[in-house]
N, C-alpha and C positions, 0 to 999 in steps of 0.2 A: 664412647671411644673404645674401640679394638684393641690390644696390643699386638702389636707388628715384629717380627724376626727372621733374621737368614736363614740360611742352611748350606751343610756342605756337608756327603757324607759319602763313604769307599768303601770298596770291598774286593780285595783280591778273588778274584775267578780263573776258573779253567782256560789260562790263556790269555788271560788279560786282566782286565780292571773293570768293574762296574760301579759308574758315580752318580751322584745327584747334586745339584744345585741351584736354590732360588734366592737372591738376592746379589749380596757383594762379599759374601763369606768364598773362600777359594780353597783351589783344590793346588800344589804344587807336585812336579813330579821330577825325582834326581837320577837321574842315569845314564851312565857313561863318562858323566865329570860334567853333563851341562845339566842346568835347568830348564822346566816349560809350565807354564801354569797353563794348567789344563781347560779348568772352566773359566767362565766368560761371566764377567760382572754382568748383572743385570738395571745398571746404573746410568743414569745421565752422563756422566763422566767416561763410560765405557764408550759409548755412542761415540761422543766427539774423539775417542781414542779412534775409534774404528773410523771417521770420519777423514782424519788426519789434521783435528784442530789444535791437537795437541799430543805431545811423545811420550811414551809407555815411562819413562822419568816424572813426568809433569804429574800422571795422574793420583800419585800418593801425595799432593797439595793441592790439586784441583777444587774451587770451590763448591761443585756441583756434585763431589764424590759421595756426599749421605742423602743424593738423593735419588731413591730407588724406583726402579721399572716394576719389579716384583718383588713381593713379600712371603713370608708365610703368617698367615693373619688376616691377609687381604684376600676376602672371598674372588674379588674382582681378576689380584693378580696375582696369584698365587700358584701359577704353572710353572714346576721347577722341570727343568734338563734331567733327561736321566739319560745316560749313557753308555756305551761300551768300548772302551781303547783297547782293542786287540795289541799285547803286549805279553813276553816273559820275562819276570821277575829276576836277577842275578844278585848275589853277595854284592855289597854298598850300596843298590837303589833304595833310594828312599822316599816316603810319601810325606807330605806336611797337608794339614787339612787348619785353616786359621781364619777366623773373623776380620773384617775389618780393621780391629781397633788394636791387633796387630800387628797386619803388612803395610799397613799405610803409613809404618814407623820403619820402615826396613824397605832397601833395594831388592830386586831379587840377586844379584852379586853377592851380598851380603849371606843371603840363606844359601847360596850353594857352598860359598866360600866354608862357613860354618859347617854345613854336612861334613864339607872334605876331611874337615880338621877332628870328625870326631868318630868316635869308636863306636858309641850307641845313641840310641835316640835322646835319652836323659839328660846325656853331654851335648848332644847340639840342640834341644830346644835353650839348655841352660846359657850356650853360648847366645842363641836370638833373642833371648831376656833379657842378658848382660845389656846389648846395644838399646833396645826398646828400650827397657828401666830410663836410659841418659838422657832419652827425646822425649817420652809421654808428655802429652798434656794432663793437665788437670781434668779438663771436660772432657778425656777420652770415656765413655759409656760401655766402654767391655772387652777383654781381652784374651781370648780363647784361642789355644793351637794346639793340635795333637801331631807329634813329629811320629815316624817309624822308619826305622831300618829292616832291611831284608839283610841276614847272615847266612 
């Protein structure tokens, strides 16, 4: 048996953003006062989003959402996204980079709303804890987010 895991990773560039991502770990991105999650699950669950069998609300309950298209682990599917969002950075954008077993406990309403409210990153990942901590399951298997602010 292999072991299997996501990934989601960023890096501010000359002009933009260059990201990666294989599995359902996500990339979110704040600016201007709205949100956009930038990369693209590579999930069953994604599929029927993009299908229209179901609404960008549904898929943080979906029961199809742990089951993935591509892994890192999986010699077979293990081709992640790498990309480049031609973008400049201004004072309040912010980036959140999170696994699974964190947005799937939070709307994204919720994560811009939090941004808005906070000063630094510290303060709004502690705000998106706050709500996570209320809802976690038990069987959640891992919960990783790195927030950043641009000042």
């Amino acid at each position: 048996m292999s072991l299997k895991t996501t990934l989601v990773a960023a890096s501010p560039a000359e002009e933009g953003l260059v990201y990666a991502n294989c599995g359902d770990s996500r990339l979110y991105l704040i600016q201007g006062g709205a949100i956009r999650q930038v990369t693209r699950d590579h999930s069953v669950t994604w599929k029927k989003f993009q299908a229209g069998q179901i609404s960008r609300r549904q898929i943080n309950e979906d029961e199809d959402r742990t089951s993935l298209l591509r892994a890192v682990g999986d010699s077979d599917r293990c081709v992640p996204d790498v990309e480049f969002l031609p973008m400049n950075f201004a004072p309040g954008d912010g980036l959140l980079l999170c696994s699974d077993g964190f947005w799937e406990y939070l709307h994204q309403e919720e994560i811009l709303a939090d941004c808005l409210k906070s000063d630094t990153a510290a303060q709004w990942a502690q705000w998106m804890l706050l709500r996570v901590m209320e809802r976690i399951r038990p069987d959640t298997d891992n919960l990783t987010l790195l927030a950043g602010l641009f000042v």
